[in-house]
Structures are given as structure tokens and as C-alpha cells.
N, C-alpha and C positions, 0 to 999 in steps of 0.2 A: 423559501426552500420547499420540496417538495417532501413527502412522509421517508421517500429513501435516505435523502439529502439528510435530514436531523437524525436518522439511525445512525450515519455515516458520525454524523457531526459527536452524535454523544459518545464517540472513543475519545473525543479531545475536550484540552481543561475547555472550560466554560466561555474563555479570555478568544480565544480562539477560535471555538464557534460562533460567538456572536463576530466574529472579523468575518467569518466567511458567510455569514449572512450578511452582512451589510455589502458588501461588493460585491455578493451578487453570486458565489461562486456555485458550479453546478457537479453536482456526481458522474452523472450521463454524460455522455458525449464523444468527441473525436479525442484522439488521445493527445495531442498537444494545440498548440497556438502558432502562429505565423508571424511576425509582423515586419514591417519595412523604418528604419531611421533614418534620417541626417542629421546632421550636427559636426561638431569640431572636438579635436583632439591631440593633445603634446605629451611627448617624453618626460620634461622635467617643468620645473618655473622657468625657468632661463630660456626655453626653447618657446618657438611661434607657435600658433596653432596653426592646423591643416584639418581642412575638412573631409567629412568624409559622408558617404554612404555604405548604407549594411540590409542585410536581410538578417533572418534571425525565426532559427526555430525551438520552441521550449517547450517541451516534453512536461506534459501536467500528472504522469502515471507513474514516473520515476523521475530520480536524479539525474536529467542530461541534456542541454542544449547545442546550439550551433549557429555561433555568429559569424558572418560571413561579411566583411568590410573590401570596399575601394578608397584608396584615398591616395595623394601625390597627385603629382601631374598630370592631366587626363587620366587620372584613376587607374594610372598604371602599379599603382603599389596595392597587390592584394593580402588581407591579413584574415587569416581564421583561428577565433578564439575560441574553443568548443570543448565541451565533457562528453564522452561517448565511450561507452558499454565500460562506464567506470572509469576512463584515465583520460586524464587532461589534455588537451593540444594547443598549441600556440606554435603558429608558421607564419610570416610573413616572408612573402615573394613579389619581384619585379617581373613583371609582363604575365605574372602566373608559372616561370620557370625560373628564374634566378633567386636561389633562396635569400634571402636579407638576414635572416634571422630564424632560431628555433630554438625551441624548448624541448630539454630530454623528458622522456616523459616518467617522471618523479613522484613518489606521493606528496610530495611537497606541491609540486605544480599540480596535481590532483585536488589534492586540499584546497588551495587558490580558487580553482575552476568550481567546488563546490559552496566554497562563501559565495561565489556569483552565481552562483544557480539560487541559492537561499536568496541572497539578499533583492533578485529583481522577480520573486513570485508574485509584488506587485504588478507585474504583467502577464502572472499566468495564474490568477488567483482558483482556479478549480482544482490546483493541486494542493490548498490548504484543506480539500474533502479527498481528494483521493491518488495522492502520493506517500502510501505505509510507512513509506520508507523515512519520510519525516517525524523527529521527534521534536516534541513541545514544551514548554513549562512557560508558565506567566510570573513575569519579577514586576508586579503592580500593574493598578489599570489602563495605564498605557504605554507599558512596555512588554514582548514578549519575547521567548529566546527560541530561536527554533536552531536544530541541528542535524545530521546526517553524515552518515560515514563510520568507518568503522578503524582500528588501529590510528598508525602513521596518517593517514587521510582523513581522519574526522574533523568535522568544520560544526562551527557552530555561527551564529549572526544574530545578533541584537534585532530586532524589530522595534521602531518606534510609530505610535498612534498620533495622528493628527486630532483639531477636536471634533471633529466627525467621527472621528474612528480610524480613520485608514491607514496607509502605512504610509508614513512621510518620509521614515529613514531608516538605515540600516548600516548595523555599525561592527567590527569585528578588529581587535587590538591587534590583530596579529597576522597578515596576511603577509604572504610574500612578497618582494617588493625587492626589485635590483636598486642597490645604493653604491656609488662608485666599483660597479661592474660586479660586485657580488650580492646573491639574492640574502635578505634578513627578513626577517619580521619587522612590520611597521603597521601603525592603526591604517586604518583603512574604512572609507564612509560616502553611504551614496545617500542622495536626496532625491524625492518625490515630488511634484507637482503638477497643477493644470489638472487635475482630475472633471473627467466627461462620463457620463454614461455612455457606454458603446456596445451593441448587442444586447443589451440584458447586463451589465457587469460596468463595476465603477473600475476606470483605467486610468493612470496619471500617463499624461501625454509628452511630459517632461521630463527627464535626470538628470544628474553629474554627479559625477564619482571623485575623490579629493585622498589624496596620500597626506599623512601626519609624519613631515620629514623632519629630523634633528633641526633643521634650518628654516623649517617652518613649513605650513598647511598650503599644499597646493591643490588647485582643481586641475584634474588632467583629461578628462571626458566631459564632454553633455549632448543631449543627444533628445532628437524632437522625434514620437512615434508619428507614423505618415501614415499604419495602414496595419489594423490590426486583424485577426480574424480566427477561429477556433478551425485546426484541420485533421483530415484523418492521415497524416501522414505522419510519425513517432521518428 
């Protein structure tokens, strides 16, 4: 880290700056990240997977990203899942005009969109120096809790440490989650791997996210980064 980078770093416990020193993360820069995925993705257990492609922009200065997916048939089914200037979104559409599906936009489905922005800061790790907006506490040495948000929409997310250090998983008991067509709380948990050095910063180039249903633990995402890059575009 640089003499700004450890001034930055000594507002946070101890547990937390050495994470954002070991991956590398930086104060200075473009204010978010870019990256490009594929991978596959289902509704329930019982449902096929279907692949898909995404871009994906995450905001290292505050709380907000924006996933943008193709998937279906010639990639005619487009979905965007994204947090911006604070509330949640979730659209998917056919051909880009035929709505399929939407989310009112709720603190509850805020709240959602905020465990996701927490839990995949293994991809945007320069916003463990310089997103305020995040609050920290360490529950042992390889676990940490980070959170953000305020009333009705506060999220919080478990952080877990690999033995390197880095973030392998990320866990949160209570995320929204539609169960026979109504939304509830339900555990909710994504996993990290394949970590590269990339630019200067350690990135896991793998995920899957996994729902804890009454009926049992399913994985519903995973998804391989293709193409990462720090940009000046927020």
C-alpha cells in the first residue's frame, strides 16, 4: 500500500486492513470496476440450467452496481439486476421489450441488492479502502462482518477468509428469496475461487451463489469472470 492507502486503511479494525492489503486493494483511482461473465443459471432445484452472459459494473466509491445478463434462446431473454442511486432493480425482458418479470422497487428488494453488492466486493476489492459507506467489525480471524444501509434496507454479510486470507465466502441468513411465489427470508451464500493476480489485485475468477431452501441447499448461479478491469465510469 501506498503512505495514503494505510492512512485510509487505519479507520478500519485491523482484520480488515490487512485484507485490503493482501489483495492488493488501492485508494486512488477510477471510481469503479468493469467486468464481463459467463456461466449458467436456474430458478429452483427442479429447473435446467441455462446459460448465460453478463457485463457488470461495481462502483468501488459507494454502494451501487449493475448487472446486465443475456440468456434463453439466442440470448433473447435480457435481465438486469442492479442497485442505483440507492434502490434496487430487477427486470427481466424478451427481446428487450416484453417484460417477463419485475420487481417493485421495495426496501426489501433494496436490502437483497445490498447483500450483493457486500458480498461480491471480492471483485471490487478497492472499495474495502474507499467506500465510507461501509461499516466493519471482525468476529475472529477469519471471519469478518461488513454492512451498509440504513433503516428498512440495512444489509449486513458475513465475510469468510481463505488460508491465504481472502475472501472465499460470503454468507447472510436472511435474504429475500421468492418461495412458492411469495418473497421470505432465507440463508443465502456465495463462494470464491480460482484466485489470479490481475492488474496489481488478487481476483477470484469463479462463483456460485446457493439458496438454503426448507427442502434443501441449492446452487442457482455460477459464473466464470472473462474480463476484468478498473474504469472511470461510476
Amino acid at each position: 500500500m501506498s503512505g495514503q492507502d494505510d492512512v485510509l486503511s487505519a479507520r478500519l479494525p485491523s482484520g480488515v486492513a490487512d485484507l485490503a492489503r493482501r489483495l492488493g486493494a488501492r485508494s486512488k483511482g477510477p471510481a469503479s470496476v468493469r467486468l464481463t461473465q459467463t456461466g449458467r443459471m436456474r430458478q429452483s432445484a427442479a429447473a435446467a440450467w441455462g446459460m448465460f452472459t453478463a457485463r457488470q459494473t461495481i462502483s468501488v466509491a459507494r454502494c451501487a452496481f449493475d448487472w446486465k445478463a443475456r440468456t434463453g434462446p439466442l440470448g433473447m431473454v435480457s435481465v438486469r439486476d442492479a442497485l442505483v442511486d440507492g434502490s434496487g432493480i430487477l427486470d427481466v425482458r424478451a427481446l428487450g421489450i416484453v417484460r417477463l418479470a419485475h420487481a417493485a422497487p421495495t426496501a426489501q428488494l433494496t436490502r437483497g441488492e445490498l447483500m450483493r453488492y457486500l458480498a461480491e466486493l471480492p471483485w471490487a476489492p478497492d472499495a474495502i479502502l474507499r467506500n465510507t459507506g461501509l461499516r466493519w467489525r471482525e468476529e475472529g480471524p477469519d471471519r469478518l462482518m461488513v454492512g451498509a444501509g440504513s433503516g428498512e434496507s440495512a444489509a449486513e454479510v458475513t465475510l469468510d477468509l481463505d488460508r491465504e486470507g481472502r475472501i472465499a465466502g460470503a454468507f447472510a441468513p436472511d435474504r429475500g428469496a421468492l418461495i412458492d411465489g411469495v418473497t421470505a427470508p432465507a440463508p443465502w451464500r456465495g463462494a470464491f475461487s480460482h484466485y489470479r493476480l490481475h492488474d496489481g489485485v488478487w481476483l477470484p475468477f469463479f462463483g456460485e451463489v446457493s439458496w438454503e431452501m426448507p427442502a434443501g441447499a441449492f446452487t442457482y448461479w455460477q459464473g466464470h469472470i472473462r474480463t476484468w478491469e478498473r474504469s472511470d465510469h461510476d
